[in-house]
C-alpha positions as CSV (number, residue, x, y, z in Angstrom):
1,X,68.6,100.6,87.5
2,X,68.3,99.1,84.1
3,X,69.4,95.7,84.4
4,X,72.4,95.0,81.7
5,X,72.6,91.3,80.0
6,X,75.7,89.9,77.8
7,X,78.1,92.0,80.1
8,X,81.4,91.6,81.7
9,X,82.5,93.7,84.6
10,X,86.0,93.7,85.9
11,X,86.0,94.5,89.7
12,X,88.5,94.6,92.4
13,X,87.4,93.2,95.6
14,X,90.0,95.1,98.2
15,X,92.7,93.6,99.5
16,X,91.3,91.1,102.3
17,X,88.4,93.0,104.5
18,X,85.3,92.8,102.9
19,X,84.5,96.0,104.0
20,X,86.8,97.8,101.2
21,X,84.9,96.7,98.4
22,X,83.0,99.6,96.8
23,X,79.9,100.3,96.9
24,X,79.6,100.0,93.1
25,X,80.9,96.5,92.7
26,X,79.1,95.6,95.3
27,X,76.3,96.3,93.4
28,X,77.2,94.1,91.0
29,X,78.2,91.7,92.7
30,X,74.6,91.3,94.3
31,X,72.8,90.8,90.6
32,X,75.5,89.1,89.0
33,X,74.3,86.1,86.8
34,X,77.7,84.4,87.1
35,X,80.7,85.3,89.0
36,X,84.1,84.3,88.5
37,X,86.1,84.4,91.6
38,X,89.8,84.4,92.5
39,X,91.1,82.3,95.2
40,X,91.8,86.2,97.3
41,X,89.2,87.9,97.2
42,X,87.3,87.5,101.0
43,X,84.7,84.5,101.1
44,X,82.8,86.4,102.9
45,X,81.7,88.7,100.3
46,X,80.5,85.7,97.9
47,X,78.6,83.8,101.2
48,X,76.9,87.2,102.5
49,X,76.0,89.4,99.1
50,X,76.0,86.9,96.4
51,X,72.7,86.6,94.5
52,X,71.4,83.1,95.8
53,X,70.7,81.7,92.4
54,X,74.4,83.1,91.1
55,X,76.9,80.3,89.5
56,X,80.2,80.5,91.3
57,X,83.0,79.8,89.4
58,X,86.7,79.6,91.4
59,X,89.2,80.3,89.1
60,X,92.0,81.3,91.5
61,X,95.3,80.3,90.9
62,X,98.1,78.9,93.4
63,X,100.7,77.5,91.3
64,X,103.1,76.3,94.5
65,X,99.6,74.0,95.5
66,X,98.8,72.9,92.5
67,X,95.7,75.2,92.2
68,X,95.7,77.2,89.0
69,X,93.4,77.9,86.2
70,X,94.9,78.7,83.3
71,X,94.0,82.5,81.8
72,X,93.2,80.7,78.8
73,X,90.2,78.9,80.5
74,X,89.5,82.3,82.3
75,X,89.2,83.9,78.6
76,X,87.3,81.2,77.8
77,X,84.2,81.6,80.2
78,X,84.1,84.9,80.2
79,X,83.2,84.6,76.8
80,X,80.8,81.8,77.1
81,X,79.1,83.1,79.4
82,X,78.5,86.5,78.2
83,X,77.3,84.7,74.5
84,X,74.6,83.5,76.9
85,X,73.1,86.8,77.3
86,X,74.6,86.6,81.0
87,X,76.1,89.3,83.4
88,X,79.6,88.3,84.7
89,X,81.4,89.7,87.4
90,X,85.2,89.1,86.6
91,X,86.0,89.2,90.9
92,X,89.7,90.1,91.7
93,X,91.4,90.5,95.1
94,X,92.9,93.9,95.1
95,X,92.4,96.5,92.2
96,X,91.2,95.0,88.7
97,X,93.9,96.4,87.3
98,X,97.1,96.1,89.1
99,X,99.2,92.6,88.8
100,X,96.2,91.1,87.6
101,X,96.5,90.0,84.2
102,X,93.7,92.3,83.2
103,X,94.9,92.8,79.5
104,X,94.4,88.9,78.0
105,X,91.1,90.0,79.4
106,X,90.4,92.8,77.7
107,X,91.9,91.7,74.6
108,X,89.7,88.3,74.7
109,X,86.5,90.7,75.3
110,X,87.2,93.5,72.7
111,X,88.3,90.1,70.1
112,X,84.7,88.8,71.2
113,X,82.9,92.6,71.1
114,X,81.2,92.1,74.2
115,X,81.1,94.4,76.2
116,X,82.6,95.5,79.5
117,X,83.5,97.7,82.2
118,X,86.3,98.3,84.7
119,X,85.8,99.1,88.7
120,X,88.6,99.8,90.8
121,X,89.7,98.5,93.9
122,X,91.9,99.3,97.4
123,X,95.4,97.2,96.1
124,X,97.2,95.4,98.8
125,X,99.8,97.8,98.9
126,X,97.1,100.7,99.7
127,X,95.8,98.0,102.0
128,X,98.5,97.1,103.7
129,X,100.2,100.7,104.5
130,X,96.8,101.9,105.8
131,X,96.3,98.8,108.4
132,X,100.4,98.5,109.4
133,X,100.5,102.5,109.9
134,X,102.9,102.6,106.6
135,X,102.2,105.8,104.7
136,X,103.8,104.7,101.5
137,X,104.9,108.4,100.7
138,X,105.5,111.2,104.0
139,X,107.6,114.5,103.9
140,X,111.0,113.5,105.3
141,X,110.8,109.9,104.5
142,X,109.9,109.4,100.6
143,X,108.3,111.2,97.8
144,X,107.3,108.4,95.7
145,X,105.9,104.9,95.5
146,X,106.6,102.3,93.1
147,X,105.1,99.1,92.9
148,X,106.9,95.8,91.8
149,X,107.6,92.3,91.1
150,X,110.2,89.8,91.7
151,X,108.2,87.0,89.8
152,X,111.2,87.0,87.3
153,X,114.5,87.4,88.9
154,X,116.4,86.9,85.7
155,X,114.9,90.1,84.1
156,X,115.9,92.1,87.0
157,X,119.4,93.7,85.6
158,X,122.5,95.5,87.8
159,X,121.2,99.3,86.5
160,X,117.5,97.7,88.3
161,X,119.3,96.6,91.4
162,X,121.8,99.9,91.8
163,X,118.5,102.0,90.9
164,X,116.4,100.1,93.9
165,X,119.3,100.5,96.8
166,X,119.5,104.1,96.1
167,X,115.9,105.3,95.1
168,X,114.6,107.7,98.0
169,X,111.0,106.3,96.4
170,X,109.2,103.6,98.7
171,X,109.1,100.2,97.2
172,X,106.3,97.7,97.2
173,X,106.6,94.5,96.3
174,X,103.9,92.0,95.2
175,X,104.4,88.6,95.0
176,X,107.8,88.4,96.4
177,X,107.3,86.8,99.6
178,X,109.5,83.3,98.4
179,X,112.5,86.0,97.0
180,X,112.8,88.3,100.6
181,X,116.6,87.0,101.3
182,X,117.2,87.2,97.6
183,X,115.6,91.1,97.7
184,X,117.5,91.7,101.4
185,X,120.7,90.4,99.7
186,X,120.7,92.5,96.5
187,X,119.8,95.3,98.5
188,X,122.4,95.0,101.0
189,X,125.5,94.6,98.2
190,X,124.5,97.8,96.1
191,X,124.8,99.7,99.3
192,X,120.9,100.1,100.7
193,X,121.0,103.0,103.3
194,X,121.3,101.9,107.2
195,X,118.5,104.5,107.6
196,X,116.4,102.1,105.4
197,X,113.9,99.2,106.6
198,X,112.0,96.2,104.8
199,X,108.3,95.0,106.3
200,X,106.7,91.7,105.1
201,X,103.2,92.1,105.5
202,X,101.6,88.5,105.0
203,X,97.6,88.5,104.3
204,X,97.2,92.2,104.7
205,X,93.8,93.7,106.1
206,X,92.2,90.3,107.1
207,X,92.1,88.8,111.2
208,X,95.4,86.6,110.0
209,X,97.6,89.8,109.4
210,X,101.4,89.4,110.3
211,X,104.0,92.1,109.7
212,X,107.2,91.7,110.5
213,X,109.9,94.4,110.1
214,X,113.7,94.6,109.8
215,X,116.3,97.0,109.4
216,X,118.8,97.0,107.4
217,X,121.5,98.1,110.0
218,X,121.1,94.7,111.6
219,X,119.3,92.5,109.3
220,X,120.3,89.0,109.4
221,X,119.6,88.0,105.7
222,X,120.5,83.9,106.7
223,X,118.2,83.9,109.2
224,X,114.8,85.4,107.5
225,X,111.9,83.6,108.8
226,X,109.6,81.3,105.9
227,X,106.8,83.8,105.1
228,X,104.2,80.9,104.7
229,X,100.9,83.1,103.8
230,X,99.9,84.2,100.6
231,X,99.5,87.2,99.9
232,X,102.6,88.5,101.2
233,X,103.6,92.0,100.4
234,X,107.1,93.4,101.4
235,X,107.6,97.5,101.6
236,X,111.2,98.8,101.5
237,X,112.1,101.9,102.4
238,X,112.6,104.9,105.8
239,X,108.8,105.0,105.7
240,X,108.9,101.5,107.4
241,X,110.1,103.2,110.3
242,X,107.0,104.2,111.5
243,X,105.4,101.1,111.5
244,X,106.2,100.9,115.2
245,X,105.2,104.2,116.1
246,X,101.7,104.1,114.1
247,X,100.5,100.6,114.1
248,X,97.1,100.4,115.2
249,X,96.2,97.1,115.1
250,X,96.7,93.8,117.4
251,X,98.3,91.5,115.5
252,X,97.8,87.7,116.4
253,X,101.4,85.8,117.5
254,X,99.4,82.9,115.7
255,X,98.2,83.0,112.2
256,X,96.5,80.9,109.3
257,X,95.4,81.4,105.9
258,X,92.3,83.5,105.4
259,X,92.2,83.1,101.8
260,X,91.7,78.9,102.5
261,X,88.0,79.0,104.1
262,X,85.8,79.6,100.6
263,X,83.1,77.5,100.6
264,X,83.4,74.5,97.8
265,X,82.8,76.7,95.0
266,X,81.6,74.9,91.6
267,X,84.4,73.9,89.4
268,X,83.2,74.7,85.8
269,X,85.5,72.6,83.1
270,X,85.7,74.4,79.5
């Protein structure tokens, strides 16, 4: 395969196993001249199929530690480093293109004209129904999916809120895992169905997985337990019913962050 120089690829990495990345950004991920990483994406894909002579670059961002690089910086090296005649591997946890700020990306690299290309990835709400036994759509139980965000409460209006208590659809939330009494609460006061159930799914497909369910005929919205691992996912809807019944994994009573063991990556300052 001809090798290509002064290129960017944006992959997904799956959403925790490192057995769900695909075979073609694996690939690339093996030749890569330079690789910038986010903070979930499975160290064990850099440490085992990482060209040895690649430049690791951590870029991951955890605003409620401290850790963040900004998407400005991100922009900035992606540039940089393709000027340099270099192939980059732009490395995202999930899909490239879902919740991921792809856009300042592509904008920066068609402002730039370098040139890039896109390769999918399993999402952590793909990820996350397939290892709790959570089909997100199934006849009886809901004929849609959408995925969400309660990063910004104060956008969220009262049509929103009415809409997402009485959708039949199966909501996924990313990045909500600080906001679950908030989302329970909301919920519960624009008259969610009894029939309905909420899962929090923290660190979906890795050894650390924890899901816990509740229903919202008994949940106990004071008494929601701190969900203290990133990612955390939540899925509301009748489909969370069958959690129980199709779970197919051992979960671990204990858990601890998968997405902390990276190896000291090199910090690159614009």
């Amino acid at each position: 395969m001809k090798r290509i120089y002064g290129h960017v690829v944006l992959a997904g990495a799956g959403s925790g196993d490192p057995e769900l990345i695909t075979l073609k950004a694996l690939k690339v991920l093996q030749k890569a001249d330079v690789i910038l990483t986010d903070r979930l994406v499975s160290p064990e894909l850099i440490e085992k199929y990482a060209d040895e002579e690649a430049e690791v670059i951590y870029v991951g961002k955890q605003c409620s530690r401290g850790v963040y690089t900004s998407q400005k910086e991100i922009n900035a090296l992606m540039v940089e480093l393709a000027q340099m005649g270099k192939l980059v591997l732009r490395l995202k946890g999930g899909d490239a293109s879902l919740f991921s700020n792809i856009l300042d990306e592509l904008e920066t690299l068609k402002e730039h004209h370098i040139s890039y290309e896109i390769i999918p990835g399993v999402s952590a709400a793909l990820g996350a129904a397939a290892y709790t036994g959570i089909p997100l759509t199934a006849r009886g139980h809901s004929r849609g999916v959408r995925f969400l965000t309660l990063y910004d409460l104060k956008s969220i209006t009262n049509h929103q809120w009415n809409d997402w208590a009485t959708t039949d659809d199966t909501l996924v939330f990313y990045m909500s895992g600080q906001q679950t009494d908030t989302l329970a609460q909301n919920l519960i006061f624009r008259g969610i169905e009894d029939s309905k159930s909420l899962a929090v799914i923290q660190q979906a497909t890795t050894p650390y997985q924890k899901t816990q369910v509740f229903s919202f005929a008994d949940i106990d919205v004071s008494n929601l337990p701190e969900f203290e691992h990133v990612p955390t996912l939540i899925i509301v809807g009748k489909v969370v019913n069958l959690h129980h019944q199709y779970k197919w994994i051992e979960e671990q009573l204990e858990t601890e962050s998968y997405f902390d063991n990276h190896k000291t990556l090199l910090q690159y300052a614009v």
